[in-house]
C-alpha positions as CSV (number, residue, x, y, z in Angstrom):
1,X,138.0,141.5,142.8
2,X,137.5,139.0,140.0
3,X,133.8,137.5,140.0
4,X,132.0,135.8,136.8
5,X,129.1,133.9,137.9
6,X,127.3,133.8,134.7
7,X,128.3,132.5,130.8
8,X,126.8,136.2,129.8
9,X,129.6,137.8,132.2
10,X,132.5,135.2,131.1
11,X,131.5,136.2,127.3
12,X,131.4,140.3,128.2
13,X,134.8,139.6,129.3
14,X,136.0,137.8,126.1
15,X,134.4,140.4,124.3
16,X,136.2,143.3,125.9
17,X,139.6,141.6,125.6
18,X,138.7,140.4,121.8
19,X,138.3,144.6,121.1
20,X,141.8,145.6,122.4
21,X,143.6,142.7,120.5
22,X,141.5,143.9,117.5
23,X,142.1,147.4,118.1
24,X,146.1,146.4,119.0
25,X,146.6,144.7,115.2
26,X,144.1,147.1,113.1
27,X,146.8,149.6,114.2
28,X,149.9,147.8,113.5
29,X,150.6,148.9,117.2
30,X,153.1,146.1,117.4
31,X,155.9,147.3,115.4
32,X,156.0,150.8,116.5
33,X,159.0,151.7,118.3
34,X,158.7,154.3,120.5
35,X,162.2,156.0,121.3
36,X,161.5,158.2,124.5
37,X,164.8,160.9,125.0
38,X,165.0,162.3,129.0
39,X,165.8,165.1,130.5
40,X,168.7,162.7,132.7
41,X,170.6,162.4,129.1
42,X,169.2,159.0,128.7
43,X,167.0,157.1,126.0
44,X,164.5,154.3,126.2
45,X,163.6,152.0,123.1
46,X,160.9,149.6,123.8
47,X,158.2,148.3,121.6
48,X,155.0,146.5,122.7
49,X,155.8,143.1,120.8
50,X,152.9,140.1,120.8
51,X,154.9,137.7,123.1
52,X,153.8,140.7,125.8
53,X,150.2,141.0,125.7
54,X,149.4,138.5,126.9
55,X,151.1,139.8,130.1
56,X,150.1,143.0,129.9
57,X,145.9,141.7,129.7
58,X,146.4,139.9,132.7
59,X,145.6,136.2,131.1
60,X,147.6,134.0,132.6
61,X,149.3,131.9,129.7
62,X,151.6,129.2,131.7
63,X,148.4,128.1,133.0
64,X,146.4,128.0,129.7
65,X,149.2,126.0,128.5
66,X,149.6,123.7,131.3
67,X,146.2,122.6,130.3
68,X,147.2,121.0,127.2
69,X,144.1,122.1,125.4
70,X,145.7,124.5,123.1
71,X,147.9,123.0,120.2
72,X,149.8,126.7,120.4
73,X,152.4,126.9,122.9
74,X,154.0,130.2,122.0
75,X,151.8,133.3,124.0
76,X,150.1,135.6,121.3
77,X,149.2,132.2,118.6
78,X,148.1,130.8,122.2
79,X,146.3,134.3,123.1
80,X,144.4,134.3,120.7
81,X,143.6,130.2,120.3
82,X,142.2,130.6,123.6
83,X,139.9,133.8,122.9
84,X,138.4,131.8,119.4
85,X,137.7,128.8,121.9
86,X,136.4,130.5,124.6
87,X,133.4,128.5,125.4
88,X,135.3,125.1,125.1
89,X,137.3,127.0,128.3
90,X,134.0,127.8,130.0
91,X,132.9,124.4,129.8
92,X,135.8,122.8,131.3
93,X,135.3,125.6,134.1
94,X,131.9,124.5,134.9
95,X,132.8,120.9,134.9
96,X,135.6,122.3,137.4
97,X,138.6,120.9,135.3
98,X,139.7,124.8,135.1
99,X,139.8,127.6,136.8
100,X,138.8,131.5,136.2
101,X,140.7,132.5,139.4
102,X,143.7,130.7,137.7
103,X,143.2,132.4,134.0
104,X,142.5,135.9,135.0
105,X,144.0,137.9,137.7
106,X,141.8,139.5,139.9
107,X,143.0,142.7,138.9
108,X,142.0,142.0,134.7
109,X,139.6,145.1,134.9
110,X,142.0,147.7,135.4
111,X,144.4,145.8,133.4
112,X,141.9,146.1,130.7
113,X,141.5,149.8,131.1
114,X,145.2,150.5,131.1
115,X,145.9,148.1,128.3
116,X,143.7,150.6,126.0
117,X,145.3,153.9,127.3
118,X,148.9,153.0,127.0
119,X,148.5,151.4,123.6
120,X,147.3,154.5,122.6
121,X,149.8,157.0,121.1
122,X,150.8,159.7,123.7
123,X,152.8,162.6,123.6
124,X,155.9,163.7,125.6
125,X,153.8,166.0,127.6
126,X,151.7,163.0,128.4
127,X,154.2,161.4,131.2
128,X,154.0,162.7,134.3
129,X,157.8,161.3,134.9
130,X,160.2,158.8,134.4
131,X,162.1,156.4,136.9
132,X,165.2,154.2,136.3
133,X,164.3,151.6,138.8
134,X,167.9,150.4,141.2
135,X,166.4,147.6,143.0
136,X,169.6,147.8,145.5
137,X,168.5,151.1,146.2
138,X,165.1,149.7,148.6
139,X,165.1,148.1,151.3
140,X,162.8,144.9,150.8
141,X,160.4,143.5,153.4
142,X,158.7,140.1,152.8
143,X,155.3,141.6,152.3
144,X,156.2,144.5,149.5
145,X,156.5,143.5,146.2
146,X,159.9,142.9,143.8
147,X,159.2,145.1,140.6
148,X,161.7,143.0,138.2
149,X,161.6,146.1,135.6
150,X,163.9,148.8,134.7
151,X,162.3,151.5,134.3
152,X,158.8,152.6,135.3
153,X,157.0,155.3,132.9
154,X,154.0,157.1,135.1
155,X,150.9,158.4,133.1
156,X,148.2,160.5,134.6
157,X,144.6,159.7,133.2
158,X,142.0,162.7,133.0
159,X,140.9,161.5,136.5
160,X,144.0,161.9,138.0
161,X,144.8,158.3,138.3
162,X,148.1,156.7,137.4
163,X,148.8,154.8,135.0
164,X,152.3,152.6,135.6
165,X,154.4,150.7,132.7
166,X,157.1,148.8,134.0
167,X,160.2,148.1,131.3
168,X,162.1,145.3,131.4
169,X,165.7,146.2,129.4
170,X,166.6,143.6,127.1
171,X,169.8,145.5,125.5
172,X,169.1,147.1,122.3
173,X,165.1,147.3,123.2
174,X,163.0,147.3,126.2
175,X,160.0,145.4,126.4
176,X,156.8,145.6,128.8
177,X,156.7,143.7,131.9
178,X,154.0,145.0,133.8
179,X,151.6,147.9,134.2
180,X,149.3,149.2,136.8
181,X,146.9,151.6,137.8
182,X,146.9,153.6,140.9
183,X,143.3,155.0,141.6
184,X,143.1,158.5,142.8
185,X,142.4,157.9,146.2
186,X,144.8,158.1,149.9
187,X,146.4,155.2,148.9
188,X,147.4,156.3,145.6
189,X,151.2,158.1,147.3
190,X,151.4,154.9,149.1
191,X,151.6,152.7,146.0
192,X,153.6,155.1,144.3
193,X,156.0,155.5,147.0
194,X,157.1,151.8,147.0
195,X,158.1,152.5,143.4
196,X,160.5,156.0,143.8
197,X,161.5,156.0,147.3
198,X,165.1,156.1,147.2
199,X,164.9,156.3,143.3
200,X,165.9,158.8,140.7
201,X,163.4,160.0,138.6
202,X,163.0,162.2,135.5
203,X,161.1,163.9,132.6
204,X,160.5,163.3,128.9
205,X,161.3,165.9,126.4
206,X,160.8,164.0,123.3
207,X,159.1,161.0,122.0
208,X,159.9,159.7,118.1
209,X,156.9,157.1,117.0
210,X,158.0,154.9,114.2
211,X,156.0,152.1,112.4
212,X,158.0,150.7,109.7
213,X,154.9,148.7,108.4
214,X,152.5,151.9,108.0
215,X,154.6,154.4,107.5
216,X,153.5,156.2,110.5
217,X,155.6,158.7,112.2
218,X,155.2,161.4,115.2
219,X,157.5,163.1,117.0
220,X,156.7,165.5,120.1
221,X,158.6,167.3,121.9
222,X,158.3,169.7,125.2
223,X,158.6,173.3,124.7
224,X,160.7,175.3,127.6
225,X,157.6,176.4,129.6
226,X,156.4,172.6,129.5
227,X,159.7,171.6,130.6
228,X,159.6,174.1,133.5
229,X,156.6,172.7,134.6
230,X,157.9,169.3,134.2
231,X,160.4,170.5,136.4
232,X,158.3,171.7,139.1
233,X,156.1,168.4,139.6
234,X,159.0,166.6,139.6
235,X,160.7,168.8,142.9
236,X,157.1,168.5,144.4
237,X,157.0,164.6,143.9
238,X,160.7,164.7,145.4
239,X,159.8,166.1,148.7
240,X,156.9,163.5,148.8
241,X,158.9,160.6,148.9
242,X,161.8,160.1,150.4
243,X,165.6,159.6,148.8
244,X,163.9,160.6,145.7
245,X,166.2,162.4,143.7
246,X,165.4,164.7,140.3
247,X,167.9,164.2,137.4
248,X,167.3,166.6,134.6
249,X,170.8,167.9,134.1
250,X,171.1,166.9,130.6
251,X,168.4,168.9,129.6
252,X,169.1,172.1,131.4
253,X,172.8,172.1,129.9
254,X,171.0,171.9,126.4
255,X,168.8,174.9,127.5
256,X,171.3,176.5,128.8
257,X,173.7,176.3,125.9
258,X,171.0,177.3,123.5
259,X,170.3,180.6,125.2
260,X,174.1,181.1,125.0
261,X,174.5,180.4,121.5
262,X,170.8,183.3,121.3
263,X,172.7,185.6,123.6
264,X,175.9,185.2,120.7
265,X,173.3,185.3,117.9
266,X,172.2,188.5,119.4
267,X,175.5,190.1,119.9
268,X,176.0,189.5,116.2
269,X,172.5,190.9,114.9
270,X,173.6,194.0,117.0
271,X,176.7,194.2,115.3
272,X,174.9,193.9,112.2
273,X,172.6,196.2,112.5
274,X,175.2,199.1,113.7
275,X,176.6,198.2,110.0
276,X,173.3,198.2,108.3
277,X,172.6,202.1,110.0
278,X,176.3,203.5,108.6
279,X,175.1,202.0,105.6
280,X,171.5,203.9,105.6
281,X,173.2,207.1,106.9
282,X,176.1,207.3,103.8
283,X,173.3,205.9,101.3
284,X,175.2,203.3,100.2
285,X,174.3,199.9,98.9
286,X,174.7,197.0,102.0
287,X,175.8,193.9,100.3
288,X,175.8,191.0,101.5
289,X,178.7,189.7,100.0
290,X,181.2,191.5,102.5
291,X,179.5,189.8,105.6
292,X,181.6,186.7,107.0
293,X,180.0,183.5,106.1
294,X,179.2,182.9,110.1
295,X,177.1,185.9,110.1
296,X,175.7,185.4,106.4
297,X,175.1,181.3,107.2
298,X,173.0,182.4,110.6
299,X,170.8,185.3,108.8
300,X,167.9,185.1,109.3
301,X,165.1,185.8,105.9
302,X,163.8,188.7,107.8
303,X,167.2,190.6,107.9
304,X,168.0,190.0,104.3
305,X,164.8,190.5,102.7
306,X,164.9,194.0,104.9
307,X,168.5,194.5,103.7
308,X,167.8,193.8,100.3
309,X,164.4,196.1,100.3
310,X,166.9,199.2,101.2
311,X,169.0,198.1,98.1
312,X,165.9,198.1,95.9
313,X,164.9,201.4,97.5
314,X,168.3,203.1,96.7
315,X,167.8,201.8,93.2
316,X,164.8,203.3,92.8
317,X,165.4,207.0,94.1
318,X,168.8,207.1,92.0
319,X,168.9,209.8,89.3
320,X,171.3,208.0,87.4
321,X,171.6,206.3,83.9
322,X,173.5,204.2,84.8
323,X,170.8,202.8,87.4
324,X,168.5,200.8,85.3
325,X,167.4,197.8,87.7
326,X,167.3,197.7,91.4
327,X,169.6,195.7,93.4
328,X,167.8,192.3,93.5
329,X,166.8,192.9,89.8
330,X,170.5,192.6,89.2
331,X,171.5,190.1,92.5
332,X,169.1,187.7,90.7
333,X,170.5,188.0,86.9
334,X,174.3,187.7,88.9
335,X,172.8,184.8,90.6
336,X,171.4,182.9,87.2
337,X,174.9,184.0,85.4
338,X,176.9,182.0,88.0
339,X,174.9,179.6,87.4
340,X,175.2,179.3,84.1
341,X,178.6,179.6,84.4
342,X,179.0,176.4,86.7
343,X,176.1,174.2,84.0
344,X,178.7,175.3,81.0
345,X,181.8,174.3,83.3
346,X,180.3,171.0,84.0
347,X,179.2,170.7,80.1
348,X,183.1,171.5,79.2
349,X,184.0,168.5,82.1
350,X,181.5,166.5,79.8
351,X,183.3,167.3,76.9
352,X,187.1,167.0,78.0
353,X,186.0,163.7,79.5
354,X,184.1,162.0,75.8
355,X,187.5,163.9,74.2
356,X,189.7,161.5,76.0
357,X,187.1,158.7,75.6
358,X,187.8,159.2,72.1
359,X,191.7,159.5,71.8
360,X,191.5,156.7,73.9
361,X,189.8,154.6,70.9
362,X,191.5,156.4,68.6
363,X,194.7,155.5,69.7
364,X,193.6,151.7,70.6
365,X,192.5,151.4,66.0
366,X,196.2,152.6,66.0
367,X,197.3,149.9,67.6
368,X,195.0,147.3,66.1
369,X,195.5,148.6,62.5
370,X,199.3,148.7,63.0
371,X,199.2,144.9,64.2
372,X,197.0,144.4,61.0
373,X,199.7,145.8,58.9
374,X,202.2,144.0,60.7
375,X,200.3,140.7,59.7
376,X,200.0,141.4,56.5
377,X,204.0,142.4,55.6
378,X,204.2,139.0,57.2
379,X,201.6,137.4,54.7
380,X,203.1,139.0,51.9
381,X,207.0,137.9,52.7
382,X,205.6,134.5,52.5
383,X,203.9,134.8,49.2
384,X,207.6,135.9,47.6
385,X,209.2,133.1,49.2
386,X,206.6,131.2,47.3
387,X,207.4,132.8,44.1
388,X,210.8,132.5,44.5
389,X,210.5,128.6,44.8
């Protein structure tokens, strides 16, 4: 429950709220975008843009503009207006022309506290879950509240509270609409339940952090174990609430194809390796020119700097004269000959192509000089004619 009795609380207050918009621009927080990938098959977009803090701190702008003591109108120029004129706003609350109860929400103190924490970068393995909030899926009684979000992200804290973002989907982008935080306590289920029940809910496996204006980049991304525990908390949470429903389909085909395509790669190496041993056994070089370029383009750089050891090796023991390098000796000088070969073809490209540049003028002073010479029989036919007269 909101209570300022005193100018020295009103100004802690400020002071706290003046840090975390400080904090929010020093970090350019604003323009990252935050591109969330779930386990359902979906993405998420959203950004924490100025015209949103506001919100999300729990100051009620409409009302601060209502006033008409602020020349800004628009919410973070009017945000911050108010903050640098925040005793001219106590003043006209102790001359009871405003309101605290009507500027702050009686809530503002967790608001604060969650305010810091999700505008803190975080990590995929950070969200406890996702929800794509139906509103047609609940059944509404007058006293429960209408969430007008579309999705809900759900962050545990190190005490085990809850952190809640709601996401309001504007298209291309999502924005924040609202947050909350659910105190680890018997009521915490309760709250949480009015959110999920009847809802379908999900896990992160990636989250891409990109700030355009400081360079800054991050990307993390669960590892199968993580996802398995993912997994888990989610069936647990689903046999909480009721209707609740666990969508991680997307995620599990992806798994499930990648241990596929490992099971094929595997079948290969085996294959491989049955060569590689007839090879050994005959002593004979394995090159790795006559594997298919499927098998050579999925090789791993253990398997051919082991291949190519063996070829050295056989190089070495052989009594013959001929034998005067070892196999990657002579891999490498085939390699740096091809590629000569290629910088000499593109130097005789070069060539051809200033060759034709130059026919091309030649035959262009042709046809000037023969249009010269035309001119001039002309000249001189009129220079007889003149004679003759």
């Amino acid at each position: 429950m909101l209570l300022i009795q005193t100018k020295s609380e009103f100004d802690e207050l400020i002071s706290k709220i003046m840090k975390l918009v400080k904090e929010y621009e020093r970090n350019s927080m604003y323009h990252n975008e935050y591109q969330i990938y779930l386990a359902s098959g979906q993405n998420i977009k959203f950004t924490f843009g100025e015209q949103n803090i506001g919100h999300l701190l729990d100051i009620n702008l409409d009302y601060l503009r209502a006033t008409g003591l602020f020349k800004n109108k628009e919410g973070y120029p009017l945000l911050k207006e108010f903050l640098e004129n925040s005793y001219t706003v106590y003043r006209q609350v102790q001359e009871g022309h405003m309101s605290f109860k009507l500027i702050f929400s009686d809530y503002i103190s967790d608001k604060l506290e969650i305010f810091e924490m999700i505008t803190n970068y975080f990590s995929a393995n950070d969200i406890e879950l996702v929800c794509q909030y139906n509103k047609s899926r609940i059944y509404q009684v007058d006293e429960e509240i209408d969430y007008p979000c579309d999705y809900f992200i759900v962050k545990k804290n190190l005490q085990g509270d809850l952190l809640v973002l709601g996401l309001i989907d504007k298209g291309n982008i999502c924005y924040p609409m609202t947050s909350m935080l659910f105190k680890m306590d018997e009521t915490q289920n309760n709250k949480l339940r009015k959110i999920l029940q009847n809802q379908v809910i999900t896990y992160v496996t990636t989250i891409n952090i990109k700030n355009p204006v400081n360079n800054f980049q991050k990307i993390s991304r669960l590892n199968l174990d993580q996802c398995l525990k993912k997994n888990t908390k989610l069936k647990i949470c689903r046999n909480l609430f009721p209707g609740v429903s666990v969508d991680s389909i997307s995620h599990h085909e992806f798994i499930t194809n990648g241990y596929i395509q490992k099971l094929e790669q595997l079948k290969s190496y085996k294959n491989l390796f049955v060569q590689f041993k007839n090879k050994i056994d005959s002593h004979e070089l394995f090159e790795l020119d006559q594997l298919s370029p499927e098998i050579k383009e999925n090789l791993d750089a253990e398997w051919i700097d082991m291949i190519q050891s063996y070829n050295d090796q056989l190089c070495t023991q052989s009594t013959s004269n001929i034998v005067q390098k070892t196999y990657t000796n002579l891999l490498t000088e085939n390699n740096q000959l091809s590629d000569e070969v290629v910088s000499l073809q593109e130097q005789l490209e070069q060539v051809k192509k200033e060759k034709e540049q130059l026919v091309s003028q030649i035959t262009q002073i042709q046809a000037q000089n023969e249009v010269y010479a035309s001119f001039q029989n002309e000249i001189f036919e009129a220079v007889e004619k003149q004679k003759r007269k």
